[in-house]
N, C-alpha and C positions, 0 to 999 in steps of 0.2 A: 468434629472440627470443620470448620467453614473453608471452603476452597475457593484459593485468591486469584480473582478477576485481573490480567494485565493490563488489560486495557483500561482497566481506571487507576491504575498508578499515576503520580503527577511527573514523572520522570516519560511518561510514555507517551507520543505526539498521536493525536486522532488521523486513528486509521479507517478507510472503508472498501468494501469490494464494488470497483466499475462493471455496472450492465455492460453487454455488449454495443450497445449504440454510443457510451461515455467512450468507451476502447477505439470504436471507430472514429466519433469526431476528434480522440486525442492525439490518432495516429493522424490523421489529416491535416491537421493544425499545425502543428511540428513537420509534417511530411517525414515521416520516420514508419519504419516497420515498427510489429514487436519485440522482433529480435532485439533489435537498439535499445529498448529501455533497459535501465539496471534493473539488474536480477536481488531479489529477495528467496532464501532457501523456504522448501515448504518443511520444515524441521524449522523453522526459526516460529518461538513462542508465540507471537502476534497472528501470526498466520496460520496454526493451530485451535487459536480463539476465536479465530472469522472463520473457519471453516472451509477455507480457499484451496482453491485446488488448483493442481498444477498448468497453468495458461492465464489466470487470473492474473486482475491487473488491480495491486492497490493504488488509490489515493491516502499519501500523505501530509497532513496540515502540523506544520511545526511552528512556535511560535518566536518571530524573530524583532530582538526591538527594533532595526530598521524598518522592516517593511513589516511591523505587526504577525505577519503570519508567510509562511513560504511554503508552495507548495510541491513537492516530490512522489514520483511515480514509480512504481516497483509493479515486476513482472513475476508472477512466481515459478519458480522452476525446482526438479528433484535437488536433494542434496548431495 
């Protein structure tokens, strides 16, 4: 049996893991700690599929018909 990729679901918005230089100019742009982002569980399915570890920081790209695409930042943390 073939084992099912989440990340290619159409239901699923593209995810990725920020370097730490992306982490840095994100927090400085916003002027916000890490703390401040919303949290994402490292038990949540997507973030089992990227491999992300707990401190990582996703980029999310959701596709919105105003603004075509919107973008969301999640921090991961234990469950």
């Amino acid at each position: 049996m073939e084992e099912f990729n989440i990340l290619e679901h159409n239901f699923v918005p593209k995810h990725s893991v920020l370097n730490k230089k992306e982490i840095a100019d994100l927090l400085k742009q916003f002027n916000i700690s890490i703390r401040q982002l919303p949290r994402i569980f490292a038990n949540d399915p997507v973030v089992k599929a990227l491999n992300a570890e707990k401190g990582a920081v996703l980029k999310i790209v959701r596709k919105s018909k105003s603004a075509k695409e919107a973008i969301f930042y999640r921090v991961v943390v234990d469950a």
